[in-house]
N, C-alpha and C positions, 0 to 999 in steps of 0.2 A: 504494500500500500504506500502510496507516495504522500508524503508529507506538505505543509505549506512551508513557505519561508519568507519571513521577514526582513525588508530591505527601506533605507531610508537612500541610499546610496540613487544620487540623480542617473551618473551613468548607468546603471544595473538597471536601474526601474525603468529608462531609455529605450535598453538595448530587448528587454524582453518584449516590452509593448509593442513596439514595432518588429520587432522579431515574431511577433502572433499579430499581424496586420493590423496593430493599431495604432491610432492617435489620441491625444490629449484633447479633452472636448470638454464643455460644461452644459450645466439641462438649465435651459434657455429660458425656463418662467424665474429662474432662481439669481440673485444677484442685483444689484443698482451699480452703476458709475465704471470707478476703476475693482469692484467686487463683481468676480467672474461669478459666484453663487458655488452653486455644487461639483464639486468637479466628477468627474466620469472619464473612463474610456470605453472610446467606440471603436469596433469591431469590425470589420467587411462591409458590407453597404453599410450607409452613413445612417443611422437613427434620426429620425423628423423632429423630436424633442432635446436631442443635442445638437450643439453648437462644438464647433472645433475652436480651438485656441493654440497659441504659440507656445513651445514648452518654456520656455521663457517664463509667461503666464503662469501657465501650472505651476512650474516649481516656485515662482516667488510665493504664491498659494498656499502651496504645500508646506514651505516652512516656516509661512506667517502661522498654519494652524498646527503647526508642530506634529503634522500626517507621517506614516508609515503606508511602506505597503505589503501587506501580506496576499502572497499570489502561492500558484502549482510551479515549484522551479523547473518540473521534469516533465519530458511528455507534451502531448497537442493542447494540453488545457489552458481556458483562460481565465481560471476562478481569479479572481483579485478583488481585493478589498480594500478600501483608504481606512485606515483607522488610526486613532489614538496612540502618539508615542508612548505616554505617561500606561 
């Protein structure tokens, strides 16, 4: 059984996302101004409720909320979760 693993690491969480055809996206009802809202990754066709964003974005994001990400390191899978460093 394959395990998740935890990475905060920008290149790592990078290179997977896009290494499982994704990009950095946010869900488009959520956010005001320079707050992208929710962040998300999107998967092969592009989801109508997200929005793409620059990783730029994301990661200032991610470590304004002090995010992780635990994903499947092994294998076709693309579980992934943003959560809580703390």
């Amino acid at each position: 059984m394959a395990q998740a693993k935890t990475t905060i690491d920008h290149d790592e969480i990078r290179q997977w996302v896009e290494g499982h055809g994704g990009r950095p996206s946010r869900v488009k009802a959520t956010g005001k101004g320079d707050d992208p809202g929710i962040l998300r990754f999107d998967f092969a066709e592009p989801d109508d409720s997200l929005e793409e964003i620059s990783w730029d974005e994301f990661f200032e994001k991610f470590e304004e909320n002090e995010l992780a990400l635990l994903y499947q390191a092994e294998g076709d899978s693309r579980f992934n979760k943003l959560i809580s460093r703390s």
